[in-house]
C-alpha angles and dihedrals in degrees: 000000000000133000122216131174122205116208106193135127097198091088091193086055087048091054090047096058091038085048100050093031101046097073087065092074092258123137107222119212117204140216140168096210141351109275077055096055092043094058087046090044086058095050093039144049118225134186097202126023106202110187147174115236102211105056137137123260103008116017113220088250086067088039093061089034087061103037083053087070090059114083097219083061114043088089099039120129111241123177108189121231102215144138080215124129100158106136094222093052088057099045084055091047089051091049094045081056093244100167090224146320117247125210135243132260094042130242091218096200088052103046097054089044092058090047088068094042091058095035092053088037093055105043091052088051 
């Protein structure tokens, strides 16, 4: 079985992943922002971070910025939840290794099918 957290503040967003994500015998983890998902990310290991960029408190840059200091994480897949298209916010996420940024509002169909090419991706790697 699989572990995902979700990283979202929109909680309608975070039920729609859960929702389209729960039936592939994966177990979904879910946070409102990303001091949240950090504190989640330390009691927990997880095979995929998906988060929203824009969020209170922690923004899922310095999400991933902070998961990236944990050993268990430097490697962890993370696909970004965002509306953003600024270049530079791209270029940080790519260096931060993000595995992609996925756009708002989302293509259902597609996203789920980019979930299982990660995860696959990922657990053959």
């Amino acid at each position: 079985m699989k572990h995902i957290l979700v990283v979202e503040d929109s909680s309608t967003i975070r039920r729609l992943v859960a929702t389209l994500l729960e039936a592939n015998n994966i177990t979904i983890y879910e946070a409102e922002n990303g001091i949240e998902g950090l504190a989640l990310a330390k009691k927990h290991h997880f095979d995929l971070m998906i988060s929203d960029c824009h969020m209170p408190e922690m923004n899922g840059l310095e999400l991933t910025r902070e998961l990236r200091k944990i050993e268990r994480y430097k490697k962890l897949p993370i696909l970004m939840l965002t509306t953003e298209s600024d270049p530079k916010m791209k270029q940080e996420g790519k260096d931060l290794g993000l595995v992609g940024w996925a756009l708002k509002p989302l293509n259902q169909q597609m996203f789920k099918h980019t979930i299982e090419r990660v995860l696959n991706k990922f657990e053959s790697a």
